[in-house]
C-alpha positions, 0 to 999 in steps of 0.5 A: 464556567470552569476555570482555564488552565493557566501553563507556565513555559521555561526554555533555557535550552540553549542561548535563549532565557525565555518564559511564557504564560498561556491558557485556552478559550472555551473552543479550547484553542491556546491564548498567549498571555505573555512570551518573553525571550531575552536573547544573548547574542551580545555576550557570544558576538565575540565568540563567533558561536555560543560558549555553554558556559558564558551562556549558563551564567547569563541564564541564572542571572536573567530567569527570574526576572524574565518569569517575573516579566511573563507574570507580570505581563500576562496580568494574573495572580502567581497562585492563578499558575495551574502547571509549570512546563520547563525545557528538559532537553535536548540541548546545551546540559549547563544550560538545560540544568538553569531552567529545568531547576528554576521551572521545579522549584517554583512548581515546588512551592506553588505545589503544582504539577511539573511537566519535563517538556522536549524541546523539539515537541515543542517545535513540532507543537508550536503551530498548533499557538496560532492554527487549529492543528489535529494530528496526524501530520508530517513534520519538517524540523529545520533549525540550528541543531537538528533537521529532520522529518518526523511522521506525527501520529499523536502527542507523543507518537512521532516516526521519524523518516529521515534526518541530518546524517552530520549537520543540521541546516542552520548550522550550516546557514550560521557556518556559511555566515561566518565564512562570508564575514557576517558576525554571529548570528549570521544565518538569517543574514544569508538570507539578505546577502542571497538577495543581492547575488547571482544564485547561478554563479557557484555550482555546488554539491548537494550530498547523498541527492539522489539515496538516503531516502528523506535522510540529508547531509550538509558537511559536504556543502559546507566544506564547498563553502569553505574552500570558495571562499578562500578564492573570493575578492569582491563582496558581489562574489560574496552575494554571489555565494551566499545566493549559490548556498541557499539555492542549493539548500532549497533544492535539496529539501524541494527534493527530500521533502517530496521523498517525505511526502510519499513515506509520510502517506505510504506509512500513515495514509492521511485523510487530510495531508498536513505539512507543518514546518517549525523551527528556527530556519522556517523563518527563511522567507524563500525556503517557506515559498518552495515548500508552500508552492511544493505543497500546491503541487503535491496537495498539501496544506502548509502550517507554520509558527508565526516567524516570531515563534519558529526560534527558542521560545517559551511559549512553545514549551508551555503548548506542550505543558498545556496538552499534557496537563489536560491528560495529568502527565506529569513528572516528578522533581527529580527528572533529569536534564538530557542533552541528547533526547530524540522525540523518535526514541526508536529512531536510529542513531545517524551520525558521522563517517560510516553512515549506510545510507 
């Protein structure tokens, strides 16, 4: 029996130092060994946001012995290691630079393969840990930084359909937390706070609704937010908001996600309709509900990472190194770090005022 490949994965993209182990069965479907992640929220708490260079130093002083803590657990031998995958970019440059100078050098004196992983391939991989996955598929990525829909073709091969034209949502879930009081992390927390309020109570907008495509923008909605907020005496006012906030956001991705659908099948014309959603907010328990019953209705089949794989973690970024290994695409130690790195390369560029939509 041929030996498996056993894939190192390093993320430090932003305010999570993690690390994992993960190989494959002989129906070559991945195992995970091991998936540390060791989270920061204590040294930003007081910041009320992540601080890139608080988190940089928490990164060099934890990657080692949250490698040594993946090895460790996966129970193999550190010479067993066939390929080390470490985050790349898109993310926080001071921070990216910690794992990525981590990931090849211990490649280096392994004298092993290293693999540059996007981190967002790893979120739009990431289904494929636990769920027999094939391309194509459409992908709605909605997490602290981006949101975006994005046609899958192949590894590598992504069309994007639509984007966030200023605000990604769970920055726009976090914004709303901060706003109501909730410390840093809040985004999941609105999700508890909308339980207990009157999602009816606030009228809010819901900018470029109805144009734009699958395209979305939430600076809008945040400034609402921002302005009720000052008006608010009672914390029911405040659940209140919270459950307005979500409801909102929820009707326009039923909305825009629909708009996806159709480009999706218009561009790729599907055998089989796949919906897969990853990323940090994907663990939004009611948004995952509308867009499973959306995917009834519309004839698709809904995937998501398990909730413990839709933040930052490691054991995506070693599912992309996984599949490039079993194609040798490898890159050379001198590959840099890049904050900005679209997995649509030819996507254009849709930020700030003056966006034509």
């Amino acid at each position: 029996m041929s030996k498996k490949p056993l894939i190192l994965g390093i993320e430090s993209s932003c305010d999570e130092t993690a690390a994992s182990i993960i190989t494959e069965n002989d129906q070559g479907n991945p195992i995970v060994l091991s998936n540390i992640v060791s989270s920061q929220v204590d040294v930003h708490k007081e910041f009320g946001g992540v601080v890139p260079e608080l988190a940089a130093r928490s990164h060099v002083e934890k990657i080692d012995l949250i490698v040594q803590k993946a090895i460790d657990e996966s129970k193999i031998d550190i010479k067993e290691i066939d390929a080390v995958a470490s985050t790349a970019g898109p993310g926080l440059i001071v921070c990216l630079s910690v794992g990525l100078s981590f990931g090849k050098t211990f490649a280096a004196s392994l004298n092993k393969p290293f693999i540059a992983v996007n981190h967002l391939e790893g979120h739009a991989l990431s289904p494929k840990l636990n769920s027999k996955l094939n391309y194509p598929y459409l992908l709605l990525l909605i997490s602290g930084g981006h949101s975006q829909y994005l046609s899958v073709k192949n590894l590598g091969e992504y069309k994007r359909l639509g984007t966030t034209i200023d605000d990604a949502i769970g920055e726009a879930f976090d914004k709303t937390a901060k706003l109501l009081g909730i410390e840093f992390p809040g985004g999941p927390q609105v999700e508890v706070l909308a339980k207990k309020g009157d999602p009816n109570k606030y009228n809010l907008p819901k900018p470029i609704f109805n144009k734009g495509g699958c395209n979305l923008s939430f600076a809008g909605l945040k400034t609402a937010i921002l302005n009720i907020t000052k008006q608010i005496k009672t914390e029911q006012e405040k659940f209140d908001l919270a459950a307005s906030f979500q409801k909102t956001v929820i009707e326009i991705l039923h909305k825009k996600t629909k708009i996806a659908f159709t480009e999706f099948e218009n561009q790729i014309k599907p055998k089989e309709k796949k919906f897969v959603v990853a990323g940090g907010v994907a663990a939004n328990k009611e948004i995952r509900n509308m867009l499973i019953e959306l995917c009834k209705e519309e004839n698709y089949k809904p995937i998501f990472p398990p909730i413990e794989l839709c933040g930052d973690n490691a054991a995506m970024i070693a599912m992309v190194g996984l599949e490039k290994f079993k194609l040798k695409q490898f890159d050379n130690l001198d590959y840099p770090a890049k904050p900005r790195w679209p997995l649509d390369q030819d996507a254009v560029f849709l930020k700030g005022a003056g966006v034509k939509l």
